[in-house]
C-alpha positions as CSV (number, residue, x, y, z in Angstrom):
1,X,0.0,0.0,0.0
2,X,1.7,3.2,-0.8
3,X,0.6,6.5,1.2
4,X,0.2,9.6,-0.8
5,X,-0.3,12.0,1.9
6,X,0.9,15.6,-0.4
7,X,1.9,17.7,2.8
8,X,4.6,14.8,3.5
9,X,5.6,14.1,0.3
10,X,7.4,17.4,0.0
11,X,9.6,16.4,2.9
12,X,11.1,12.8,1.9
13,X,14.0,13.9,0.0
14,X,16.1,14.2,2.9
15,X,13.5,14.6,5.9
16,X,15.2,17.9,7.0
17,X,12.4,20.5,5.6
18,X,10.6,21.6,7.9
19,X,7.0,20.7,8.4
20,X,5.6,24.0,9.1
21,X,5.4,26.9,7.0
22,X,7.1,29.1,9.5
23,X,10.4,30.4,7.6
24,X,14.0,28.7,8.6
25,X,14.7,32.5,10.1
26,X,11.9,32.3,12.7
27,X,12.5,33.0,16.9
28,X,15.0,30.6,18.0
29,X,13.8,28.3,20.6
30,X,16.0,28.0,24.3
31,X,17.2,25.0,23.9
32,X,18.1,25.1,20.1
33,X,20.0,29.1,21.0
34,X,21.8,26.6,23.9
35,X,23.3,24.2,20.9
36,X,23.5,27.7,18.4
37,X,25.5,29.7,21.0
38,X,28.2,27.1,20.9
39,X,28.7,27.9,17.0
40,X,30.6,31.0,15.3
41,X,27.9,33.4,13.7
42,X,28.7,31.4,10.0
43,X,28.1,28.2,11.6
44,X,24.9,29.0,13.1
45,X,23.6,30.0,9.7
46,X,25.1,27.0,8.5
47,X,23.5,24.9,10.6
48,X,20.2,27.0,9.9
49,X,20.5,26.6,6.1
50,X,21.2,22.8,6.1
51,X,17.8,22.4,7.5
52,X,16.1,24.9,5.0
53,X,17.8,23.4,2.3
54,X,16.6,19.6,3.1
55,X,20.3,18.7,3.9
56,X,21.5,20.3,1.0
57,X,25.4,21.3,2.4
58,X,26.5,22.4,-0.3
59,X,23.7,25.1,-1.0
60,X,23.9,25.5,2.9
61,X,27.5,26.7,2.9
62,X,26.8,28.8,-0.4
63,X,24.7,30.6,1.4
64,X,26.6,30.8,5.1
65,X,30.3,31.4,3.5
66,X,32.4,34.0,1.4
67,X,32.5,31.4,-1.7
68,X,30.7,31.1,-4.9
69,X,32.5,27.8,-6.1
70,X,31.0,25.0,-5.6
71,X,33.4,22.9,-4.8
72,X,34.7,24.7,-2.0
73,X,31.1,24.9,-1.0
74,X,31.0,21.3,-0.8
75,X,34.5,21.1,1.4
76,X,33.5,23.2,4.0
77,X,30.4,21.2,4.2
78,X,32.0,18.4,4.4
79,X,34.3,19.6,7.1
80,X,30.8,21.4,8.7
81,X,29.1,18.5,8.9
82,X,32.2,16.2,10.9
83,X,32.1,18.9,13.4
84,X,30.1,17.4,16.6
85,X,28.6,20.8,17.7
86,X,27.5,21.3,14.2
87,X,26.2,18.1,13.9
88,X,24.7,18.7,17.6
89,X,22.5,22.2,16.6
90,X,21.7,21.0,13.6
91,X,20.0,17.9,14.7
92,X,18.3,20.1,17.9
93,X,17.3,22.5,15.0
94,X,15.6,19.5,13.4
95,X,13.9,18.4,16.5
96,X,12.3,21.8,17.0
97,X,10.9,21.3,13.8
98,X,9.0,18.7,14.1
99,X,12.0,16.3,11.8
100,X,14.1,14.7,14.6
101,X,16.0,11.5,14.4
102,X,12.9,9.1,15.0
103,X,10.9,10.9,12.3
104,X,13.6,10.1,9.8
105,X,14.6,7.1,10.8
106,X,10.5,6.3,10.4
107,X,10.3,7.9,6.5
108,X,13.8,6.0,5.8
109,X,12.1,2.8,6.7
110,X,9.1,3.3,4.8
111,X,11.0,4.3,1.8
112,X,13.3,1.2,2.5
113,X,9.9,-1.1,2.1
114,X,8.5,0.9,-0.6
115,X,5.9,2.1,0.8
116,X,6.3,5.7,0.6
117,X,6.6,7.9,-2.0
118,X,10.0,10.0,-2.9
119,X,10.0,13.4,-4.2
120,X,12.3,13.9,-7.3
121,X,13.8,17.5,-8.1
122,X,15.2,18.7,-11.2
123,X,17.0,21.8,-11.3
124,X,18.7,23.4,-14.4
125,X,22.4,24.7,-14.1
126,X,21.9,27.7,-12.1
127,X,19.8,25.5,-9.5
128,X,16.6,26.7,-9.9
129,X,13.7,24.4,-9.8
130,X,12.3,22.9,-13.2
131,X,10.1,20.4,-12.0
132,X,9.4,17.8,-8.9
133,X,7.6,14.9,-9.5
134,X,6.5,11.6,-7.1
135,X,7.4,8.3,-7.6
136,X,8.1,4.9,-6.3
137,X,11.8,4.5,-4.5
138,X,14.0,2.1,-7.1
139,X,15.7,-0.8,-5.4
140,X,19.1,1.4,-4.9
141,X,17.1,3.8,-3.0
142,X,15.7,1.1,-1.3
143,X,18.5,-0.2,-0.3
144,X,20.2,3.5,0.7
145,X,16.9,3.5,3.0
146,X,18.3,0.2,4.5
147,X,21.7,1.3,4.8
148,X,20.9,4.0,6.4
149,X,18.6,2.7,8.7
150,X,21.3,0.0,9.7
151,X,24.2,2.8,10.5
152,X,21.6,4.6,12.6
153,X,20.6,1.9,14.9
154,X,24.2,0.9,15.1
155,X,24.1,-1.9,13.7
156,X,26.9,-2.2,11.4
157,X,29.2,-1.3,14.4
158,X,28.0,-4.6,16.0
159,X,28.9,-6.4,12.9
160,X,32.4,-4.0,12.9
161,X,33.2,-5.2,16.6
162,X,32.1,-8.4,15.6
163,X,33.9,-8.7,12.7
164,X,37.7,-7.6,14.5
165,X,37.0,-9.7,17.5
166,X,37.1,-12.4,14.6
167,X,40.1,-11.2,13.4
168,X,42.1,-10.6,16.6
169,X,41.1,-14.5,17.2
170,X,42.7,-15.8,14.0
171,X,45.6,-13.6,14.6
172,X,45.8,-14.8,18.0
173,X,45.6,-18.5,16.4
174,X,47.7,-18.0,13.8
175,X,50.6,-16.5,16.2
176,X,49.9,-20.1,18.5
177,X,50.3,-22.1,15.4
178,X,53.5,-20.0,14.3
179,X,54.6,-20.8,17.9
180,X,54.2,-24.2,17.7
181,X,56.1,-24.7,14.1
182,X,59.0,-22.9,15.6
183,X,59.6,-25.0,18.7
């Protein structure tokens, strides 16, 4: 059964627009100034413009830095977005907004079982929008969905610590077996 509600639609491409029509400008909550105080003035509209861009870093920084290129756009987003105070307002900012973790994790799984609908976006080469349409998620989206859901909940870092306690036992073996050739 695939859900067609409209109003939600518009917020799958990344689940960071905000639900409300309130603009990404409005009165900054306590708690969210708490996480925003932390952040240098280009930071904090950083952080501000991630969200109103639907996790779009690169338009984010575009927007927040001294820089028209592109690709320095994307570096400092890159380098934004390892930052754990960034990382930290921006997902409070979210929160406030009605698009925390749980709500994402939520439209990732229904994406991951096909049951929701993904917005798709076409922008010409001075990013403006041409079009956005609604459609089925393909299997690779699909599968993003599940990948993403999986490094959320943590579990590929069970199967990481699983995986190197399995390898520190076969080195540990192999070193016992390399002991006992030698004697």
């Amino acid at each position: 059964m695939v859900e067609t509600d409209t109003k939600e639609l518009k917020t799958q491409d990344t689940g960071l627009k905000p639900k409300n029509k309130k603009s990404h400008n409005s009165a900054v909550k306590p708690k969210q100034k708490k996480h925003l105080d932390r952040l240098t003035i280009k930071e904090q509209t950083f952080a501000k413009e991630y969200i109103a861009n639907r996790g779009n870093g690169t338009k984010a920084a575009l927007l927040s830095y001294d820089t028209v290129d592109k690709n320095t756009a994307a570096n400092i987003a890159s380098t934004n977005l390892m930052k754990p105070k960034i990382q930290t307002a921006i997902e409070a900012l979210a929160e406030s907004q009605g698009i925390g973790l749980q709500v994402r994790m939520q439209e990732a799984a229904r994406i991951a079982l096909g049951t929701k609908e993904v917005e798709v976006t076409t922008y010409d080469k001075d990013d403006n929008i041409i079009s956005r349409t609604h459609r089925l998620p393909t299997p690779k989206e699909q599968l993003s969905a599940i990948e993403l859901v999986n490094k959320t909940t943590g579990l590929y870092k069970q199967q990481d610590i699983e995986a190197s306690t399995a390898k520190h036992e076969i080195d540990k073996r192999y070193r016992e077996a390399m002991k006992a050739i030698e004697v």
